[in-house]
Steps between C-alpha positions, in 0.01 A plus 500: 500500500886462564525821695182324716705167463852712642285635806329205603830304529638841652230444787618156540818557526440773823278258654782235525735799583299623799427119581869461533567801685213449782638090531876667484433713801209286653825248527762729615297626779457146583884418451607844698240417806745165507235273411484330134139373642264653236757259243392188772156583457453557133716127461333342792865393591558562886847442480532836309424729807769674682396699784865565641771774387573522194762238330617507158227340321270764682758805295442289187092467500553858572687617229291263280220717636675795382552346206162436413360793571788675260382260272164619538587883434637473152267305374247771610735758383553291164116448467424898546794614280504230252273275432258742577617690121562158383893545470683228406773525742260491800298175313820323542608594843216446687438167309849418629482638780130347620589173315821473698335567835200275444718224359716539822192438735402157281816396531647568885170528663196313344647176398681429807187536696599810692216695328156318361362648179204623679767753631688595257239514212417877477847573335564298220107584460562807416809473319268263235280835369803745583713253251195444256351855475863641470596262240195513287553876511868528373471227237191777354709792592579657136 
């Protein structure tokens, strides 16, 4: 059952991955088309568009973009290469790693309004099993 355990937190782990990587470069094409209007949308917040060249906070919702979707790649790396086999060093870096970036989003996005749960639900959704399944596995590991 922990190998099961290890694999089912594994595929948890690649869903948020490829999650992040499809919002990471659903948002840089947004940010390099000089428009950060698919963040106005998901906020609701018209005062977020910017349909005009791009400025400075345009290059930094970019490379947050990039960022993200960076983010997203090694935690589906980690997932495939380590949690997958239930090592311990990939249990603790994509906990950190997923914990860190979920965390981030609470604090920066959701509770100053700029994103509603309803939007940014699906990640820290699947961190929950990812986090449970992978713990319950390497506290049975022998």
């Amino acid at each position: 059952m922990t190998r099961s355990a290890a694999r089912i937190g594994a595929i948890f782990y690649a869903l948020w991955g490829l999650l992040h990587i499809a919002g990471g470069l659903s948002l840089l094409h947004s940010a390099m088309a000089g428009s950060s209007a698919f963040l106005a949308a998901q906020s609701g917040n018209p005062h977020l568009s910017n349909s005009g060249p791009m400025d400075a906070s345009s290059w930094t919702f970019a490379f947050f973009a990039f960022l993200l979707a960076g983010i997203g790649l090694i935690s589906l790396i980690i997932a495939i290469t380590g949690n997958w086999k239930n090592y311990k060093s990939g249990y603790w870096v994509n906990f950190g790693l997923v914990f860190l970036a979920d965390l981030g989003l609470v604090l920066f996005l959701v509770l100053p309004g700029v994103l509603t749960w309803s939007n940014a639900w699906p990640g820290p959704l699947l961190f929950l099993p990812a986090f449970g399944f992978s713990t319950w596995a390497r506290l049975n590991s022998r």
